[in-house]
DODRENKOL-11438 format. One line per 10 residues: their letters; for each residue y, x, z of C-alpha. Coordinates in steps of 0.02 Angstrom, whole numbers. Example, Ala and Ser with C-alpha at 12.3 -4.5 7.8 and 13.67 -1.06 7.14 Angstrom:
BEGIN
AS) -225 615 390 ~ -53 684 357
% end
This chain:
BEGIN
XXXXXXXXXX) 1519 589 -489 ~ 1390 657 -393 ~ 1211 629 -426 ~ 1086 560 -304 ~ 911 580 -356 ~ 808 434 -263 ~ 625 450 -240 ~ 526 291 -260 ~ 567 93 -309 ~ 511 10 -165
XXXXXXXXXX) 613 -103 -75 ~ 710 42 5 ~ 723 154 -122 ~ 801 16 -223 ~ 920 -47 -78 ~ 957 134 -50 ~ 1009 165 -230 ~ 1081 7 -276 ~ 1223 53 -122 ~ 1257 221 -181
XXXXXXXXXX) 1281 171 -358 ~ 1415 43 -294 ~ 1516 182 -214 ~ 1534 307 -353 ~ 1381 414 -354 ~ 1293 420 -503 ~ 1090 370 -444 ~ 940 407 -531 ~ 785 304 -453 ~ 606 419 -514
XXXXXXXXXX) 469 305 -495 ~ 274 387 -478 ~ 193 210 -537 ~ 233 114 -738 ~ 337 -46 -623 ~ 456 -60 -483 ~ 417 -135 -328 ~ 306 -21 -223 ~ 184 -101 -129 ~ 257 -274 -197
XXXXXXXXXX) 196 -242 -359 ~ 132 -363 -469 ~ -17 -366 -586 ~ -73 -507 -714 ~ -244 -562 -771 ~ -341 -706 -860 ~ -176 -810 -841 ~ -165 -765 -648 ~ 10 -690 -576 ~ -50 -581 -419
XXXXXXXXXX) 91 -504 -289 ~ 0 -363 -228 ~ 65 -345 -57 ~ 195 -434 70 ~ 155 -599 58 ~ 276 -682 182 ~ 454 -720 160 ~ 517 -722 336 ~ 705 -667 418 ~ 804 -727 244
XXXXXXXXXX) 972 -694 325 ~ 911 -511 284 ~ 909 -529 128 ~ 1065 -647 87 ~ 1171 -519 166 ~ 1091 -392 62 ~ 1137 -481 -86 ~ 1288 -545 -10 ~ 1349 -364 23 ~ 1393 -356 -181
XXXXXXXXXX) 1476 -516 -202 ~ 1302 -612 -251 ~ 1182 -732 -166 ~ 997 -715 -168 ~ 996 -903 -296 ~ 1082 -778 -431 ~ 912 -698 -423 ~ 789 -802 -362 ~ 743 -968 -284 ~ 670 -1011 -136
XXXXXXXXXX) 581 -1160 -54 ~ 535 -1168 123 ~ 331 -1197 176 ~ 297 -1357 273 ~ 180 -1323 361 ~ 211 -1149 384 ~ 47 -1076 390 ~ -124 -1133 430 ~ -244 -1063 578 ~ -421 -1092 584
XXXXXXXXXX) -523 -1067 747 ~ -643 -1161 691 ~ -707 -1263 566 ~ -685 -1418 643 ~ -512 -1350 742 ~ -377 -1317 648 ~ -194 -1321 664 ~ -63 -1352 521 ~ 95 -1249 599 ~ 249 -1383 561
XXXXXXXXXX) 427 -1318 493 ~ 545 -1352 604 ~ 563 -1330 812 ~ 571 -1489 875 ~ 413 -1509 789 ~ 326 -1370 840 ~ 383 -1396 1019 ~ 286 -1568 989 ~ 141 -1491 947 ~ 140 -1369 1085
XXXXXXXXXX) 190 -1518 1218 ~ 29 -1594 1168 ~ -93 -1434 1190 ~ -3 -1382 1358 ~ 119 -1513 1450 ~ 276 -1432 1501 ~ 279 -1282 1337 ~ 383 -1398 1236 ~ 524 -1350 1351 ~ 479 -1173 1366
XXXXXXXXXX) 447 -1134 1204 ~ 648 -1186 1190 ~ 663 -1073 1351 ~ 583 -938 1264 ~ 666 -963 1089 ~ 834 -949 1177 ~ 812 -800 1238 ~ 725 -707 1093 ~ 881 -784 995 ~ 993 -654 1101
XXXXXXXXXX) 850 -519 1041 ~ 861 -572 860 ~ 1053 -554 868 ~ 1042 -378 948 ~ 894 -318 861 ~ 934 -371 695 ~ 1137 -354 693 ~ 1155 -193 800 ~ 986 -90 841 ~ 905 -81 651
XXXXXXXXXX) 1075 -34 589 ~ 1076 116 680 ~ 1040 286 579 ~ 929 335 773 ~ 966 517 741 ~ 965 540 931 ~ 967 431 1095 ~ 1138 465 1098 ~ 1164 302 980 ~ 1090 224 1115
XXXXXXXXXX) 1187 288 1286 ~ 1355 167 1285 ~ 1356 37 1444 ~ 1330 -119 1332 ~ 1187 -71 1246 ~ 1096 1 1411 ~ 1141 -181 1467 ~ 1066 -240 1285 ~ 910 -134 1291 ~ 873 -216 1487
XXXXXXXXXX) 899 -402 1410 ~ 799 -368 1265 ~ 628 -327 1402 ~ 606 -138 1302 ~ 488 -65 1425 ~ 406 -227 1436 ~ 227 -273 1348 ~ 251 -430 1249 ~ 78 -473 1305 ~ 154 -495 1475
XXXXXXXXXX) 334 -580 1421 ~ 221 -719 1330 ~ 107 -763 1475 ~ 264 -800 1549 ~ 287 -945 1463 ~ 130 -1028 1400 ~ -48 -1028 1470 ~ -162 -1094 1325 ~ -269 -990 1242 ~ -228 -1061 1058
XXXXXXXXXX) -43 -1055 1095 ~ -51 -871 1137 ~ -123 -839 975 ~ -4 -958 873 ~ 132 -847 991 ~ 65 -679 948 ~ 4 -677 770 ~ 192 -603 706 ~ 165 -452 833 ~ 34 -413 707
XXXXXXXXXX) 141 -395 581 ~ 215 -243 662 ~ 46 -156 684 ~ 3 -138 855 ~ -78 -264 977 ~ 33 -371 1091 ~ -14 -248 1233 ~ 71 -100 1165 ~ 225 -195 1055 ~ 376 -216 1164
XXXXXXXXXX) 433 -396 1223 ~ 590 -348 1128 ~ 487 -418 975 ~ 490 -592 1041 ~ 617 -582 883 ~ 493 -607 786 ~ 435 -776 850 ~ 612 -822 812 ~ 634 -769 639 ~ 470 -875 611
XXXXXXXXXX) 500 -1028 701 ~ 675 -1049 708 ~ 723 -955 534 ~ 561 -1034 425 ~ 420 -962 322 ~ 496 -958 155 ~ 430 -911 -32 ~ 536 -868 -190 ~ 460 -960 -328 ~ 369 -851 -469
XXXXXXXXXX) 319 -754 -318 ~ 372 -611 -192 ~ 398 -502 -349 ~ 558 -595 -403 ~ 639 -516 -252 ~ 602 -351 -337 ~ 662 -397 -515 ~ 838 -476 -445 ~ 858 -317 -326 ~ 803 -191 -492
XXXXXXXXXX) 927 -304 -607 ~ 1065 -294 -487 ~ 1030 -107 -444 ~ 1077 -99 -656 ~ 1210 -182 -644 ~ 1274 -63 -529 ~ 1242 100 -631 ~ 1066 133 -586 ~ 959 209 -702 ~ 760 192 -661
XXXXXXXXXX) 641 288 -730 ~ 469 271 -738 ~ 281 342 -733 ~ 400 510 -639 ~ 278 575 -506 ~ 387 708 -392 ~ 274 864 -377 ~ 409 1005 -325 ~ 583 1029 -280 ~ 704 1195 -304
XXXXXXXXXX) 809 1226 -142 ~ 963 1340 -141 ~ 1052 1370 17 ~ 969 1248 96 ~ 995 1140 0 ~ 907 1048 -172 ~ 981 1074 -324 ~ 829 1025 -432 ~ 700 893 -404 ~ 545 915 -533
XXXXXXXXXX) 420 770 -614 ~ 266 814 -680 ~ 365 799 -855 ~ 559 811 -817 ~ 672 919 -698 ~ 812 814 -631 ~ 988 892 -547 ~ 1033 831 -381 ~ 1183 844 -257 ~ 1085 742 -144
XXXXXXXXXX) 890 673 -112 ~ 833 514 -30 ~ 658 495 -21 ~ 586 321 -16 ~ 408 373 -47 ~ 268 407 78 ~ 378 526 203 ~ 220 624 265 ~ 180 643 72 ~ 352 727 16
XXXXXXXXXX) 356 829 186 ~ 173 912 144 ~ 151 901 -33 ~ 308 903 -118 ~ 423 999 17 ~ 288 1101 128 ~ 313 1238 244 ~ 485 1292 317 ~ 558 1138 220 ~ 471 983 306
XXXXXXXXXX) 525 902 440 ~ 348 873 556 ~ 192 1007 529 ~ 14 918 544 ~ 25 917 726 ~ 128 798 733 ~ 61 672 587 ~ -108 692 687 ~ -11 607 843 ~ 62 462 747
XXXXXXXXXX) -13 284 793 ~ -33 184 623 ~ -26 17 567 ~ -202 -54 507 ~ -228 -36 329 ~ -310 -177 217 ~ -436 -236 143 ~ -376 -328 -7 ~ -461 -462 -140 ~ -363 -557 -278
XXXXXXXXXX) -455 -704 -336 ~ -444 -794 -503 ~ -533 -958 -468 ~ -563 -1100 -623 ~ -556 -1257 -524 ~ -460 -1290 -338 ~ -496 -1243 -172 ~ -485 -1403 -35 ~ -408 -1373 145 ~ -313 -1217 105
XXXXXXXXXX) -109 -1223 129 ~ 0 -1079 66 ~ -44 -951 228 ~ -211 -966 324 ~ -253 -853 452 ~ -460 -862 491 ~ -442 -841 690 ~ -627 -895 690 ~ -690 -727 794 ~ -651 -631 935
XXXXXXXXXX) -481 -540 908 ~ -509 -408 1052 ~ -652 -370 948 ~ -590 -363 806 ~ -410 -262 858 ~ -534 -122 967 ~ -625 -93 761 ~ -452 -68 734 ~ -363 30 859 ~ -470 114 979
XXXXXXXXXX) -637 161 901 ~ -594 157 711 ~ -736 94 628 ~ -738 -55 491 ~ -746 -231 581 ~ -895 -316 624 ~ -853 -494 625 ~ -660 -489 561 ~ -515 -594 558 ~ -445 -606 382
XXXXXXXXXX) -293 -698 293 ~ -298 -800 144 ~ -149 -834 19 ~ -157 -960 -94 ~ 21 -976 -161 ~ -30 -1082 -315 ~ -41 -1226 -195 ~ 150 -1221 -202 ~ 194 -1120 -366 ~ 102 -1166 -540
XXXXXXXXXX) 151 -1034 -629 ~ 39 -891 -530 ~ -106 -979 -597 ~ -179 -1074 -746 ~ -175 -1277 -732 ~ -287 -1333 -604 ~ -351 -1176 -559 ~ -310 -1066 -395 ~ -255 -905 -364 ~ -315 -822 -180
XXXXXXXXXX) -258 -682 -99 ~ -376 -614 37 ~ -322 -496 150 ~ -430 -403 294 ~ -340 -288 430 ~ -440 -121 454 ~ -411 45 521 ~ -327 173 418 ~ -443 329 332 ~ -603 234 314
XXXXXXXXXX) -725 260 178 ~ -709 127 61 ~ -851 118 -58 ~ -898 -18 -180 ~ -1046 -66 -64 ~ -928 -76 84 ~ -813 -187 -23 ~ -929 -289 -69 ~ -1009 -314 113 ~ -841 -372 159
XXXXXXXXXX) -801 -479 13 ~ -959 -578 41 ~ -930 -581 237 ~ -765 -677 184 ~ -828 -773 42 ~ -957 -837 178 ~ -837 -906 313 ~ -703 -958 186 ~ -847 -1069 86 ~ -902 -1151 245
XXXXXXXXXX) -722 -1193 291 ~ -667 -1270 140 ~ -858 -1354 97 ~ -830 -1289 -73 ~ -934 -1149 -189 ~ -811 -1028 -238 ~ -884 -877 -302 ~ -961 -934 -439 ~ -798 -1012 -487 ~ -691 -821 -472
XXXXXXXXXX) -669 -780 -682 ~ -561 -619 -600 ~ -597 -517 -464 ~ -494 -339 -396 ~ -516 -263 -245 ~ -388 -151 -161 ~ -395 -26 -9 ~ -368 148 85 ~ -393 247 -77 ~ -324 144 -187
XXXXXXXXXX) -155 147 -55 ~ -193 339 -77 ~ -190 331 -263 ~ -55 210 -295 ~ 69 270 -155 ~ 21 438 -73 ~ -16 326 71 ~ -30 425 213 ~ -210 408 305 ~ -222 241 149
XXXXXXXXXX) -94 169 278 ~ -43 -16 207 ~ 105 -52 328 ~ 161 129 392 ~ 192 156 578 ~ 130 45 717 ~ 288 -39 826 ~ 249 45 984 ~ 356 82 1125 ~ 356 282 1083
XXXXXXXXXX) 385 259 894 ~ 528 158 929 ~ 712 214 866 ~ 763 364 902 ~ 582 408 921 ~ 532 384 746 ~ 533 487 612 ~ 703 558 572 ~ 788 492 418 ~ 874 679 387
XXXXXXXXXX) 793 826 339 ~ 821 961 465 ~ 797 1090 353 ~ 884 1040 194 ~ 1071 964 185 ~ 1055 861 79 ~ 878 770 93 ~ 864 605 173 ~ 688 475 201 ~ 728 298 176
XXXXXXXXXX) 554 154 203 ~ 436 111 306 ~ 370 265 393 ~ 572 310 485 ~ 696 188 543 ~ 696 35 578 ~ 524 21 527 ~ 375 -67 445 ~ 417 -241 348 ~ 500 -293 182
XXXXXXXXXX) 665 -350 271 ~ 669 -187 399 ~ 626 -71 222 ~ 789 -173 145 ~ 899 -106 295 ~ 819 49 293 ~ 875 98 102 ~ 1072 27 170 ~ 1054 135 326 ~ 1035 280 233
XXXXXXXXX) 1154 242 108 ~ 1278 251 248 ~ 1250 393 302 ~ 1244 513 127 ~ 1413 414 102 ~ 1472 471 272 ~ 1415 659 220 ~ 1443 662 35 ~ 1532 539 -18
% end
């Protein structure tokens, strides 16, 4: 059998290994960090059960074929309920809107802001349907090694239908006029970590997934995923190690036959590195081995990183569903902090996550468990003070919304940002979500999932194909696989 070394037990590295243990290689997973999971980690405190990162449980046809794919179903692992209303957006105190499950509904609601987008929302759902089915069944499943992948007649045909070169800012004012709408329309773009100006109109997928597919949440929280992926990945042969930071590798005709911990030396016939790709390339493979020098790191457009606060809170919060999003202040404001003149936000946006208003085991009896989440740019300065600004900023807006005192009801507190993202994951630039979704970091034009200098190295995650996003990460540890089976196996 030959051994595959994988790097990292995030939701790709897992995917990836759990595929190449199922046909014949023997797969080692070396994790830096005590727990699998990545950035979906999980801590607990005073009681409290805190994911630490993705939050949302959208596209779960993603993940039942993942599961599927070895003969199981995601209820062998997990169960799931689905969020009525979906989410919650605040613009102002006074005007909020629950987001229904369900598109009939929705189309109700939008009928009543805007006569005439009930129907097009269905007009527009239709069509990003086609792009979901493309997108998600064909383009993400591609290895994008070159635009070659990308030449045959059909898929030029696909690529046209799926409005590529066109801004999804401009393919949504296509449909719908009102303001609040347009938000409600364009808060998944930000998922992918660019504004709606610069994120093709191909990711009117998203919209889909969301309204059509449901928001979703696996009870005991996102975390389960991770424990039925690590306990299947067993099943299969994997063996996981732990607290196994990757500092150096030894390369012999191009290729690595040794892959060293800051403990252990492990033998490989093959790599696949699921940790932060601009780490291994500069720190653990460096010159003449890496794939992309400084240069070209420099020129990468990144996803915002985050502020985050978990909250341990002794009584319950009023007027706060599952998901709220606190669209209270100007976004263009708020996305310019972000994007063009990186600087930490003056009035932000923020998200809050209370999932112990649907699961009662993340938090003690009748008290609540938040999750508070602020978008910034990437390589700030995070001090205490700075924290604290922010956290009080929030606390602020999020007190006068709900007409409840809440911090002198938090009996746990963490905060969580760029240098902790450092710490934890090698983050590049204390990057939360990797690469933005932009037109030029787009498939083939993303970071290349084979070493070009070393046979048998491969990337797998977040920061190379398909791209940012629990369910893309999932496809991106299978795409891989693929291709050291095509090679190697």
């Amino acid at each position: 059998m030959k051994k595959v070394i994988v790097i990292g037990a995030g939701f790709a590295g897992i995917s990836a290994a759990t595929c190449l243990a199922n046909d014949g290689f023997e797969v080692t997973v070396l994790e830096k960090n005590s727990t699998p999971g990545g950035r979906a980690r999980i801590f607990q405190a005073e009681g409290f059960t805190f994911d630490m990162g993705p939050s949302w449980y959208w596209m779960p046809d993603v993940f039942e074929g993942y599961f599927q794919r070895f003969g199981k179903k995601t209820s062998d692992y997990y169960q799931l309920i689905r969020l009525d209303p979906s989410y919650s957006v605040i613009f102002s105190e006074n005007d909020v809107i629950n987001l229904p499950a369900g598109t009939d509904k929705i189309a109700q609601l939008f009928e009543m802001m805007e006569p005439g987008s009930g129907k097009r929302l269905k007009e527009f759902l239709e069509q990003a349907a086609y792009k979901y089915q493309v997108g998600m069944n064909q383009f993400v499943w591609k290895p994008s090694k070159s635009i070659s992948e990308f030449l045959s007649m059909k898929l030029l045909i696909d690529v046209i239908k799926l409005d590529v070169l066109q801004s999804f800012h401009t393919h949504i004012r296509k449909y719908f006029q009102n303001e609040k709408i347009l938000k409600l329309m364009e808060f998944p773009i930000l998922f992918l970590g660019a504004i709606p100006q610069n994120t093709p109109a191909m990711y009117s997928l998203m919209n889909y997934a969301e309204i059509s597919m449901g928001t979703w949440y696996p009870m005991g929280g996102m975390h389960e995923i991770v424990k039925g992926m690590v306990k299947l990945a067993e099943e299969k042969g994997v063996k996981f190690l732990f607290n196994e930071n990757v500092q150096q590798v030894v390369v012999e005709n191009k290729n690595v036959s040794r892959v060293i911990t800051q403990s252990n030396t492990h033998e490989a016939d093959v790599v696949v590195a699921g940790a932060d790709y601009h780490h291994i390339d500069a720190d653990v493979l460096g010159p003449g081995m890496r794939n992309y020098d400084e240069s070209y790191w420099k020129q990468r457009v990144m996803a915002p990183s985050s502020l985050l606060f978990y909250l341990g809170i002794n009584k319950r919060i009023p007027r706060l569903q599952h998901h709220n999003l606190f669209f209270d202040e100007d976004f263009t404001v708020h996305a310019h902090e972000i994007y063009t003149e990186p600087q930490w936000p003056s009035k932000p946006l923020f998200y809050v996550s209370a999932p112990s208003k649907t699961d009662p085991t993340v938090a003690p009896e009748g008290y609540e468990n938040l999750f508070v989440l602020i978008p910034v740019a990437p390589d700030l300065a995070d001090t205490e003070d700075i924290r604290e600004k922010y956290y009080h900023m929030v606390m602020d807006r999020l007190e006068k919304y709900t007409g409840c005192a809440i911090r002198e009801s938090v009996i746990f507190k963490r905060s969580y940002a760029h240098s902790d993202f450092k710490n934890d994951y090698h983050a590049f630039r204390g990057n939360a979500y990797g690469l933005a979704n932009t037109l030029m970091q787009t498939a083939f034009l993303k970071p290349v999932l084979k070493n070009k200098n070393i046979q048998n190295w491969y990337y797998t995650g977040q920061l190379t194909v398909p791209g940012p996003g629990v369910p893309p990460s999932l496809i991106s540890g299978q795409v891989v696989a693929s291709e050291v089976v095509r090679e190697f196996g």
